[in-house]
C-alpha positions in Angstrom: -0.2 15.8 12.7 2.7 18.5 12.4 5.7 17.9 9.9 9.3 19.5 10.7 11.6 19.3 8.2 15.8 19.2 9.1 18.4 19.4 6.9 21.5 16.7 7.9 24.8 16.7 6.5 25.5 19.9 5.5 22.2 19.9 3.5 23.0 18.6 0.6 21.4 17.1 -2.2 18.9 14.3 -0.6 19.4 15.7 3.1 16.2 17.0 3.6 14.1 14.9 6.3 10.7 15.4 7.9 9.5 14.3 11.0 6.2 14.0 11.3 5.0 14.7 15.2 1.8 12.6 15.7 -1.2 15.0 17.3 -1.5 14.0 21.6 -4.4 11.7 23.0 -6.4 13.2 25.6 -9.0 10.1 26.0 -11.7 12.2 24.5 -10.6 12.4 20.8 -11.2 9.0 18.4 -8.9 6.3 18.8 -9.4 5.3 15.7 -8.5 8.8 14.3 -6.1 9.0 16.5 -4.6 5.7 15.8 -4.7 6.2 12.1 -2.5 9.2 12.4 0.0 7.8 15.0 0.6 5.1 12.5 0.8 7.0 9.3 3.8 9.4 11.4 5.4 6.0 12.7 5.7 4.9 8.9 7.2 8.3 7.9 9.6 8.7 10.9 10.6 5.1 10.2 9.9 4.0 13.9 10.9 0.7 15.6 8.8 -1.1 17.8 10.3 0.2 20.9 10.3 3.6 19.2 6.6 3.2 18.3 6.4 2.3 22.0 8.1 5.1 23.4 6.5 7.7 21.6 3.7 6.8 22.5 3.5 6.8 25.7 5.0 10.3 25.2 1.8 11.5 23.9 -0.6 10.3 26.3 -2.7 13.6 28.5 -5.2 13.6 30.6 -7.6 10.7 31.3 -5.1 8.8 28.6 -2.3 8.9 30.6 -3.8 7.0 33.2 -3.5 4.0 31.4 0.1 4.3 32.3 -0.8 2.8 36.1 -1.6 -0.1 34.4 1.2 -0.7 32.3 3.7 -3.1 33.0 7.1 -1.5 32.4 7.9 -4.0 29.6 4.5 -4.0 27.9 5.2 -3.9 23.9 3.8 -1.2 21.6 1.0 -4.2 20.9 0.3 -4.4 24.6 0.1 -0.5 24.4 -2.8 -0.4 21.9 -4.7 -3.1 22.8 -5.0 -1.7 26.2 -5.6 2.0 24.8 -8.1 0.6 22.2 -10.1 -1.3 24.8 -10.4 1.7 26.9 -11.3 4.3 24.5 -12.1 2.7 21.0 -15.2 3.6 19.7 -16.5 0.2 20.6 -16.5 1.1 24.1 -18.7 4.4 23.6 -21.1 2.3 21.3 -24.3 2.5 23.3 -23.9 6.5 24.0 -23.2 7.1 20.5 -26.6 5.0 19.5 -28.6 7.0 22.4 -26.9 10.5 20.6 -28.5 9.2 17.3 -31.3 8.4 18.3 -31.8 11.9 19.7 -30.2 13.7 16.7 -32.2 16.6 15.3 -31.3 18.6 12.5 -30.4 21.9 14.9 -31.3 25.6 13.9 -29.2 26.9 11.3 -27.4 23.6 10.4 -27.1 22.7 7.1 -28.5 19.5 5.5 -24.6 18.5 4.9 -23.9 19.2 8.2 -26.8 17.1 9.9 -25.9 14.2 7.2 -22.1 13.9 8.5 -22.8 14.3 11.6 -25.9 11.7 12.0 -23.2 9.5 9.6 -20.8 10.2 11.7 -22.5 9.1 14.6 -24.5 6.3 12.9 -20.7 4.6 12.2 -19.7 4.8 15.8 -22.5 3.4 17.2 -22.7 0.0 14.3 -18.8 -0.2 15.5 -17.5 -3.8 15.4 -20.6 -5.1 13.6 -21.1 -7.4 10.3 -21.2 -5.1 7.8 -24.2 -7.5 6.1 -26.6 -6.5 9.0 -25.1 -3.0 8.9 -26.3 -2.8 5.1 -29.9 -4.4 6.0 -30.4 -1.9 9.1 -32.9 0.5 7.2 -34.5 -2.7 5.8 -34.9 -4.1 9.8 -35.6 -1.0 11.3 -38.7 -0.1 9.2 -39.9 -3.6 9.4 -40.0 -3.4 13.2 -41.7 0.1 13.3 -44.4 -1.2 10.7 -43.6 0.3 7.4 -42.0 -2.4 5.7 -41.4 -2.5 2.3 
């Protein structure tokens, strides 16, 4: 996110504003991240629903924007989202991320840290959208299955 700040009326005591200009979605960044954001900027700029709306549609690029062949020229800023969260949230991607898990080795000259957010990383958007009971009991099921149960 990028903040601008304007001075109004004559910029006097209290006059000091900043707009907060939510980051673009390109279709290959997190919609969850990039959700996050777009609502924390809506909150600060104070936007409407039809504002909400508005702006975002104004950031849409690339395979994002061709949502916008879909929309309906009415559709709501709820219609918006659902429609861009069921085409890119990470629920969607859920099976590549487990197959890029799966296959995750610790690369040459990466640090532990970096292996450990990135398999966490990955390991989150893959386990998207389930209970987060069987979430917990994953490393309890998984060596059961491969035979070295506790």
């Amino acid at each position: 996110m990028e903040a601008q700040t304007r001075c109004t009326d004559g910029g006097g005591p209290g006059a000091n504003t900043t707009t907060v200009k939510p980051l673009k979605l390109n279709g290959a960044t997190s919609w969850a991240a990039f959700h996050g954001q777009f609502e924390a900027a809506a909150v600060q700029n104070n936007w409407t629903p039809n504002e909400k709306a508005a702006h975002l549609l104004s950031l849409l690029q690339g395979k994002a924007s061709d949502i916008l062949h879909t929309m309906l020229t009415e559709a709501t800023y709820k219609d918006i989202v659902r429609a861009l969260r069921d085409c890119f949230g990470d629920h969607q991607q859920a099976v590549a991320y487990w197959l890029q898990l799966k296959g995750r080795v610790q690369m040459s000259g990466e640090t532990l840290q970096e292996f450990t957010a990135t398999v966490e990383e990955l390991a989150h958007r893959a386990l998207v959208g389930l209970p987060a009971a069987l979430i917990q009991r994953l490393p309890t099921l998984s060596s059961t299955l491969h035979g070295t149960g506790r």
